[in-house]
mmCIF file of the N, C-alpha and C atoms, coordinates in Angstrom:
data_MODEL
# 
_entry.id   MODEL 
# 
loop_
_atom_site.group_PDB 
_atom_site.id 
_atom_site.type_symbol 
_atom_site.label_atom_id 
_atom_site.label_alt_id 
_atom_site.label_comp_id 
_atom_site.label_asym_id 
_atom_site.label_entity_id 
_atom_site.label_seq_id 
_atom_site.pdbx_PDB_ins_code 
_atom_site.Cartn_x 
_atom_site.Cartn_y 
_atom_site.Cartn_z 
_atom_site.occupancy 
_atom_site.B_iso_or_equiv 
_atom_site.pdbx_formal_charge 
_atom_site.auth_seq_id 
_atom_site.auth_comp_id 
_atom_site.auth_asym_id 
_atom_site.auth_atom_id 
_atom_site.pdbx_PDB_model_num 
ATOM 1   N N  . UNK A 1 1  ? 96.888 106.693 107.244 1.00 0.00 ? 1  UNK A N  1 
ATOM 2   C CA . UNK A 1 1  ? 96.388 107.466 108.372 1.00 0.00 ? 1  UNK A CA 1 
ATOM 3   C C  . UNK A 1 1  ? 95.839 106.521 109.432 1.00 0.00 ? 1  UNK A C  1 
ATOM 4   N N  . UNK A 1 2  ? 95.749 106.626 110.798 1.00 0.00 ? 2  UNK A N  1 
ATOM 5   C CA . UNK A 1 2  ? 95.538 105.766 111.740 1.00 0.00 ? 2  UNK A CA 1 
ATOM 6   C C  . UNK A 1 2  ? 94.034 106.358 112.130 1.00 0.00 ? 2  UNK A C  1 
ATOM 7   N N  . UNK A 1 3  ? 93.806 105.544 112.846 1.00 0.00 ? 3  UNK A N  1 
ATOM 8   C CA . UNK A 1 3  ? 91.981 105.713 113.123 1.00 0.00 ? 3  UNK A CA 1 
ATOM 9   C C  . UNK A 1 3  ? 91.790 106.415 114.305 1.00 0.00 ? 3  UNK A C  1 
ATOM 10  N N  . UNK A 1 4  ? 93.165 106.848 115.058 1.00 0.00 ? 4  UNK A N  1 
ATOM 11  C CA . UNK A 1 4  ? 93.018 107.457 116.366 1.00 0.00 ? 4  UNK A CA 1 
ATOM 12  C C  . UNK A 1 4  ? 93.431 109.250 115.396 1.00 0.00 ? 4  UNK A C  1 
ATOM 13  N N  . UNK A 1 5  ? 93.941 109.684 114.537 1.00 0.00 ? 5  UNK A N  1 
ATOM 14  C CA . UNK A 1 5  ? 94.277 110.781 113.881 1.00 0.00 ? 5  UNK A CA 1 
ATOM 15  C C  . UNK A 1 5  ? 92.676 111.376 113.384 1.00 0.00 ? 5  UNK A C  1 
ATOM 16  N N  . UNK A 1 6  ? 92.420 110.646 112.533 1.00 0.00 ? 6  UNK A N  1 
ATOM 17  C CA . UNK A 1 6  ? 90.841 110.699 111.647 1.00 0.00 ? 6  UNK A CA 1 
ATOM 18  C C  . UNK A 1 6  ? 89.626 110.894 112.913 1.00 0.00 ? 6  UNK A C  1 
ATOM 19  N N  . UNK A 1 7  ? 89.572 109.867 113.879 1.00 0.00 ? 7  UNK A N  1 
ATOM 20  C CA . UNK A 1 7  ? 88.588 110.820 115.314 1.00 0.00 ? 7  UNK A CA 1 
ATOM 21  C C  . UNK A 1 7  ? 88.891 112.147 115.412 1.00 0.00 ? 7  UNK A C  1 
ATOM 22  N N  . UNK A 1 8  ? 90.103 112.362 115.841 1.00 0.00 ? 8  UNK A N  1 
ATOM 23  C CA . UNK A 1 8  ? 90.669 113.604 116.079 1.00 0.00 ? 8  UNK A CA 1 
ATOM 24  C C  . UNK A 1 8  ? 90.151 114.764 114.740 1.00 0.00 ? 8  UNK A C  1 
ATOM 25  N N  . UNK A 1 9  ? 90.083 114.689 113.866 1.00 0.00 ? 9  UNK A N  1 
ATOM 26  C CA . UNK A 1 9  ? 90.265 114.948 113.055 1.00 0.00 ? 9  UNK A CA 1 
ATOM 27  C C  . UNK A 1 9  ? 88.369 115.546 112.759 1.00 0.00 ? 9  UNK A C  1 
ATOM 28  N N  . UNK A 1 10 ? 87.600 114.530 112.759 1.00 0.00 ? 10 UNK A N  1 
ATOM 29  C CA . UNK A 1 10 ? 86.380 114.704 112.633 1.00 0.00 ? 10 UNK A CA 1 
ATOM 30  C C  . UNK A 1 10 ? 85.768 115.519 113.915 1.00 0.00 ? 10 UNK A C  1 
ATOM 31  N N  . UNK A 1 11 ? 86.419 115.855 114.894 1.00 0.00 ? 11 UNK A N  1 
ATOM 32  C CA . UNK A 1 11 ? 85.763 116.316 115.554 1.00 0.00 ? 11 UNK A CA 1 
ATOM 33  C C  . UNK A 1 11 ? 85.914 117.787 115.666 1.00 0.00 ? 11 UNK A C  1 
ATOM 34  N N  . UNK A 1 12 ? 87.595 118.014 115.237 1.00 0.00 ? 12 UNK A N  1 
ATOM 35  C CA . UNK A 1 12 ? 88.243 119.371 115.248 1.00 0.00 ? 12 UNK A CA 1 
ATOM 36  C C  . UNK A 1 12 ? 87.844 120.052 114.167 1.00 0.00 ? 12 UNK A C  1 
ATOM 37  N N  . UNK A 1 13 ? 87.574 119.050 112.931 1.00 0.00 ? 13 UNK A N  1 
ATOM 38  C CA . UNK A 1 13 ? 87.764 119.978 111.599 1.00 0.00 ? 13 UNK A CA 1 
ATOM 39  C C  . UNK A 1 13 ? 86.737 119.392 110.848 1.00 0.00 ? 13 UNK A C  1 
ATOM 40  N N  . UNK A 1 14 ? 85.472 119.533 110.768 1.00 0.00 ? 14 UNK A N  1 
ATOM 41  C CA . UNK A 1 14 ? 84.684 118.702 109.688 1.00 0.00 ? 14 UNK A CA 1 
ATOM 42  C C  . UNK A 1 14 ? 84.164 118.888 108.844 1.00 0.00 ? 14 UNK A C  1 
ATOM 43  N N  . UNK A 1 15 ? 84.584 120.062 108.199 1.00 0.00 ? 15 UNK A N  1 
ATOM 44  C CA . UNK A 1 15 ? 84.905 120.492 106.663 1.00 0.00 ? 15 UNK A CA 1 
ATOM 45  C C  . UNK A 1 15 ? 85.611 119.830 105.941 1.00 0.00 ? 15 UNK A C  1 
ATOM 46  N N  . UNK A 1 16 ? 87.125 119.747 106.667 1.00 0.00 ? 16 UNK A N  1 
ATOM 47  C CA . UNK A 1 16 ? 88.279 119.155 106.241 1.00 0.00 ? 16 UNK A CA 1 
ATOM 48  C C  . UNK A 1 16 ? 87.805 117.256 106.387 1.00 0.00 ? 16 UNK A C  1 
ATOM 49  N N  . UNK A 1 17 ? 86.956 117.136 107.065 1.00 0.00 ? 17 UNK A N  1 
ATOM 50  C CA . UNK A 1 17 ? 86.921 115.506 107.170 1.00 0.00 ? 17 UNK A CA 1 
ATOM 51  C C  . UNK A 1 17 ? 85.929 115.357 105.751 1.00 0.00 ? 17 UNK A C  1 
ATOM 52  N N  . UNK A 1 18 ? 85.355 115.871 105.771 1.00 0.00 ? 18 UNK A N  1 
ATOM 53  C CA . UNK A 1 18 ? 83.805 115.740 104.981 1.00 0.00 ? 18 UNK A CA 1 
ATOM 54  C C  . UNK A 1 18 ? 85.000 116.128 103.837 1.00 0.00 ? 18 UNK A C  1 
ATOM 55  N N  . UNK A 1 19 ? 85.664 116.926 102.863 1.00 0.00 ? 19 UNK A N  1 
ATOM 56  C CA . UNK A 1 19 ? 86.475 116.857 101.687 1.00 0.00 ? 19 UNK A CA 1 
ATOM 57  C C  . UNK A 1 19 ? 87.125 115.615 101.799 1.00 0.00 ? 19 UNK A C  1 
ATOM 58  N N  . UNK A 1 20 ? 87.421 115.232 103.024 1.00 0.00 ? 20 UNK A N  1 
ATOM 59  C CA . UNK A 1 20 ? 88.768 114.122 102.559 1.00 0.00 ? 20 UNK A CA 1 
ATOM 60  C C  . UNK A 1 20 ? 87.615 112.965 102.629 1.00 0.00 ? 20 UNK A C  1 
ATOM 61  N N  . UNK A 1 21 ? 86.748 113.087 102.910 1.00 0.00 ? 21 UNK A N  1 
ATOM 62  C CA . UNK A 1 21 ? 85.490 111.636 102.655 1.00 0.00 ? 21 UNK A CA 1 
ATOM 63  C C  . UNK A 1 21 ? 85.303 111.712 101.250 1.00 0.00 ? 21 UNK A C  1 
ATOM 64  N N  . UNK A 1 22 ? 84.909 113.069 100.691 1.00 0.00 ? 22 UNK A N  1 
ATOM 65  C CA . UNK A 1 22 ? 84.474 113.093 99.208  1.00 0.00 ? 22 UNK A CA 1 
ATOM 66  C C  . UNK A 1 22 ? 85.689 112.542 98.625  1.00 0.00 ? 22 UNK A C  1 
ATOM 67  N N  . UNK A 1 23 ? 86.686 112.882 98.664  1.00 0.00 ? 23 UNK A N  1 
ATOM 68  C CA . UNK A 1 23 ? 87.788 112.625 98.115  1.00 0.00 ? 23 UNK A CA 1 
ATOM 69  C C  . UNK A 1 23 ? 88.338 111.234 97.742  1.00 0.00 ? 23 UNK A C  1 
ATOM 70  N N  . UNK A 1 24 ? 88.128 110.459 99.108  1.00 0.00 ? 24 UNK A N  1 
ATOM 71  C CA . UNK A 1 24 ? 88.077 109.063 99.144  1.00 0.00 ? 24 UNK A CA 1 
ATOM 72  C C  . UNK A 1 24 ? 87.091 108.389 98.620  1.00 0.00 ? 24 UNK A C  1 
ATOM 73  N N  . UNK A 1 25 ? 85.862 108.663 98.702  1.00 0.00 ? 25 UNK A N  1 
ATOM 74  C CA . UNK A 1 25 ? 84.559 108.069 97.925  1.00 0.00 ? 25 UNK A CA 1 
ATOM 75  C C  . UNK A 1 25 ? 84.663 108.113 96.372  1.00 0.00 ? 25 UNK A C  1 
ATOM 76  N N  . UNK A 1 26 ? 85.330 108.977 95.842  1.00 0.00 ? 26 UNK A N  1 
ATOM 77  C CA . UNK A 1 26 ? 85.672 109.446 94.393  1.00 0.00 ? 26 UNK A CA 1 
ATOM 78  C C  . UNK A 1 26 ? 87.083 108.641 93.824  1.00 0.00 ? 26 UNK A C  1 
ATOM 79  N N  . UNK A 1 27 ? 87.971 108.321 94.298  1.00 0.00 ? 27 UNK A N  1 
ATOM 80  C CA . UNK A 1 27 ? 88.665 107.466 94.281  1.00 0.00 ? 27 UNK A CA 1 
ATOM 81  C C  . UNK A 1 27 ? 88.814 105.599 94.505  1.00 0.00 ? 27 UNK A C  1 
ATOM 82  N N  . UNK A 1 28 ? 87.642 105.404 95.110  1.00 0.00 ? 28 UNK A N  1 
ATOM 83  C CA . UNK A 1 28 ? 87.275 104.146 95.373  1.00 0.00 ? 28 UNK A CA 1 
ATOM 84  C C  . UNK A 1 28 ? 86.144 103.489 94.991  1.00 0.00 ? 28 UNK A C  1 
ATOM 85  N N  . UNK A 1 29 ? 85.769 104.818 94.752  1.00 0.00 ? 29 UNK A N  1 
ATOM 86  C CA . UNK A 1 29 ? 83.819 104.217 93.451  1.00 0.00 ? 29 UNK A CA 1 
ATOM 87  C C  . UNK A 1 29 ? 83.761 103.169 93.592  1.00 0.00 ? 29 UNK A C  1 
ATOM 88  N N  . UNK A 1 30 ? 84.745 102.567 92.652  1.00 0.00 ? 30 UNK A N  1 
ATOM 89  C CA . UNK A 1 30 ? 84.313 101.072 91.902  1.00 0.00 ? 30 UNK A CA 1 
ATOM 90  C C  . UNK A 1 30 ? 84.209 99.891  93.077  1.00 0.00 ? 30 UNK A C  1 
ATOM 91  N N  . UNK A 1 31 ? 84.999 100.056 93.944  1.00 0.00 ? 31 UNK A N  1 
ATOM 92  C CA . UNK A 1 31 ? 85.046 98.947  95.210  1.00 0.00 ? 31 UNK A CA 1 
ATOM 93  C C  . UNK A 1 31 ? 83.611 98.832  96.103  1.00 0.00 ? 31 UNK A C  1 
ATOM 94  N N  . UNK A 1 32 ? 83.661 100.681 96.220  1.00 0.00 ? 32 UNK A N  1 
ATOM 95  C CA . UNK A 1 32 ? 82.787 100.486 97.267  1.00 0.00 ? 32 UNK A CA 1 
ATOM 96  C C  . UNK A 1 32 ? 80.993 100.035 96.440  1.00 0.00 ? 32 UNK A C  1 
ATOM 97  N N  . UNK A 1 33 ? 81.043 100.380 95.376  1.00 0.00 ? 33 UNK A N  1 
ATOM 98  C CA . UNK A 1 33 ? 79.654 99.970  94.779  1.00 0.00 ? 33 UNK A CA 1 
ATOM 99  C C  . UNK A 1 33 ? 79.644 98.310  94.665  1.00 0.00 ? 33 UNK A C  1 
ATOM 100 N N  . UNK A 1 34 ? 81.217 97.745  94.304  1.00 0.00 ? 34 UNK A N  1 
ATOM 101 C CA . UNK A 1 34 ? 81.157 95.989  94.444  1.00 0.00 ? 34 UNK A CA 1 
ATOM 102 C C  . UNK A 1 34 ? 80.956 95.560  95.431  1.00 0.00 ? 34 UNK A C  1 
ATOM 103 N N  . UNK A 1 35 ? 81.319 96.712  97.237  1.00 0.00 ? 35 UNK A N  1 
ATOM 104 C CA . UNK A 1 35 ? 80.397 95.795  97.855  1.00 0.00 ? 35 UNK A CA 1 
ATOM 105 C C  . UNK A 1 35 ? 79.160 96.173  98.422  1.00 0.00 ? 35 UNK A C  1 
ATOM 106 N N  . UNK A 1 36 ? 78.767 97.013  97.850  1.00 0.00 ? 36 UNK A N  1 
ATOM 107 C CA . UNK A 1 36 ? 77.469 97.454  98.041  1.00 0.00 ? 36 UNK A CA 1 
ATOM 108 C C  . UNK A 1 36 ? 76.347 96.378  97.463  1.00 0.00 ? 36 UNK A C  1 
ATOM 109 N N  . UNK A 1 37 ? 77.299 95.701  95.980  1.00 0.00 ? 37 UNK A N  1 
ATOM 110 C CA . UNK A 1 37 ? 76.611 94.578  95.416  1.00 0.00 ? 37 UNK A CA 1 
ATOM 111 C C  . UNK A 1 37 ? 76.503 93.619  96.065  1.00 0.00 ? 37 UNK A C  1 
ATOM 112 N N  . UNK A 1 38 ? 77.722 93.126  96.732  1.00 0.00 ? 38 UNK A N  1 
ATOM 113 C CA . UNK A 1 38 ? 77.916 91.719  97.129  1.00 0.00 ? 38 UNK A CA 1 
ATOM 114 C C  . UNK A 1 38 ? 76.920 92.003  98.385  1.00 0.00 ? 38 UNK A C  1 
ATOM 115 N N  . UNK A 1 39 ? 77.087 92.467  98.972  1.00 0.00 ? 39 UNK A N  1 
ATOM 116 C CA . UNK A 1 39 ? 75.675 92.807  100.354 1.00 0.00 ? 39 UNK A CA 1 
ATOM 117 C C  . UNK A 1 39 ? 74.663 92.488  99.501  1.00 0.00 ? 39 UNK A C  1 
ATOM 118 N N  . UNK A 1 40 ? 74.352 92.927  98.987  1.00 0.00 ? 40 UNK A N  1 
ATOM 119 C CA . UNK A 1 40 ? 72.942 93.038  98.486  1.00 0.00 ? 40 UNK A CA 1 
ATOM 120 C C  . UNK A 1 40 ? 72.531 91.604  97.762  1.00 0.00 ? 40 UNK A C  1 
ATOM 121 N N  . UNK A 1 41 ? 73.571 91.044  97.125  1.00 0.00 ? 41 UNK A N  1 
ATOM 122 C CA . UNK A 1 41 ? 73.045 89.921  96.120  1.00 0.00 ? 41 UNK A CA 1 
ATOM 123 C C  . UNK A 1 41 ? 73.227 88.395  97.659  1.00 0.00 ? 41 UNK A C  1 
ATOM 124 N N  . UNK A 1 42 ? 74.090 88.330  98.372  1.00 0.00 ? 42 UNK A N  1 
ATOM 125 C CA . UNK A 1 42 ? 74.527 88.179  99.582  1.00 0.00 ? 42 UNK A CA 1 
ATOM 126 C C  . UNK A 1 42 ? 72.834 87.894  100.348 1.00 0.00 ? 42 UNK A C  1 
ATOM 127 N N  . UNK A 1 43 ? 72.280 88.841  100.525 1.00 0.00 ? 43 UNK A N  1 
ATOM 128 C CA . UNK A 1 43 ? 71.614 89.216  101.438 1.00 0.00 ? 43 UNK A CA 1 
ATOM 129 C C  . UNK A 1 43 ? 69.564 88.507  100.458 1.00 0.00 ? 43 UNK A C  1 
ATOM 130 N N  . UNK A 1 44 ? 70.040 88.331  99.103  1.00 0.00 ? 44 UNK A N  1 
ATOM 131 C CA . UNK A 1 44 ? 68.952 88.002  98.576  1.00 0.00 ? 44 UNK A CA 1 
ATOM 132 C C  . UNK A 1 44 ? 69.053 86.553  98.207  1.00 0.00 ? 44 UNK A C  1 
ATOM 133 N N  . UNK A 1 45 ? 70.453 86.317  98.537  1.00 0.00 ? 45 UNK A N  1 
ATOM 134 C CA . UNK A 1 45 ? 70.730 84.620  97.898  1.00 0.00 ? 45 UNK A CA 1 
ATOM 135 C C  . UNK A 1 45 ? 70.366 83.820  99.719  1.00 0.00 ? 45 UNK A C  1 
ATOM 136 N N  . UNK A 1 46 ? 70.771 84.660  100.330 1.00 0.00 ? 46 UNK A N  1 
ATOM 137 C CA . UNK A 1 46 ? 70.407 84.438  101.802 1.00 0.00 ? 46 UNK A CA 1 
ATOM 138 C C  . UNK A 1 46 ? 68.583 84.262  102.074 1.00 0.00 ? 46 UNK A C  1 
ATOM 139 N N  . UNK A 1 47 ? 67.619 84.893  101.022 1.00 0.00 ? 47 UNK A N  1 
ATOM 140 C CA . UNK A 1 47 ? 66.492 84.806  101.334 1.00 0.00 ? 47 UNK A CA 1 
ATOM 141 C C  . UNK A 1 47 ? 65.730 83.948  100.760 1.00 0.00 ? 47 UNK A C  1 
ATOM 142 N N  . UNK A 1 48 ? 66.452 83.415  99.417  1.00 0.00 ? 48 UNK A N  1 
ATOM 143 C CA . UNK A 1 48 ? 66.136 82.370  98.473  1.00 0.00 ? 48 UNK A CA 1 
ATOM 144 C C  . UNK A 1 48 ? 66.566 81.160  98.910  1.00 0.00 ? 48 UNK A C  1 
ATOM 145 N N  . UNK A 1 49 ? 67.458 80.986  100.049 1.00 0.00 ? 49 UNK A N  1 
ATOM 146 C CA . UNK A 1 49 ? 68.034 79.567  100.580 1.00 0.00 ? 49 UNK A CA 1 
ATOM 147 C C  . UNK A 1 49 ? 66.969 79.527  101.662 1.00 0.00 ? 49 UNK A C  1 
ATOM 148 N N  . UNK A 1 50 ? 66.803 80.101  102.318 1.00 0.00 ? 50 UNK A N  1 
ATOM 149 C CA . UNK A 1 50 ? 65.723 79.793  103.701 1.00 0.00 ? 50 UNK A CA 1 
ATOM 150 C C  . UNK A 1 50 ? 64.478 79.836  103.282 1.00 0.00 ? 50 UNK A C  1 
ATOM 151 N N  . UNK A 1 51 ? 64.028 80.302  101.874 1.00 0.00 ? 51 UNK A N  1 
ATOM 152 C CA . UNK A 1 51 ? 62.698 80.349  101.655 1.00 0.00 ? 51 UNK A CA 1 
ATOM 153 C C  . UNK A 1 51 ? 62.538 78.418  100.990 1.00 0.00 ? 51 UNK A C  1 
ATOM 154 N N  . UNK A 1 52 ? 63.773 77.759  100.630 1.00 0.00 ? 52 UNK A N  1 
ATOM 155 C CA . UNK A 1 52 ? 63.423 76.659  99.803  1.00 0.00 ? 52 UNK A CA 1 
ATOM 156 C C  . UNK A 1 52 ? 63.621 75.828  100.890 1.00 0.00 ? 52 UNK A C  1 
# 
């Protein structure tokens, strides 16, 4: 799907956007929590280098 369809899309129909978000979030779990990690461990290894 292209990113100019999905605007369109969220603005006309956002029932239908909000299912196809759940939908995608439920299918990609595992990625999106690895980088939810990598931010996070990222962002603390970032505070442990400038603190030494």
């Amino acid at each position: 799907m292209d990113l100019q369809f999905l605007n369109e899309l969220k603005k006309e129909n956002k029932e239908l956007r909000r299912e196809q978000n759940k939908r995608y979030r439920e299918k990609y779990r595992e990625v999106i929590n690895l980088k939810k990690q990598l931010a996070y461990h990222r962002e603390n290894f970032e505070k442990k280098r400038l603190k030494n």
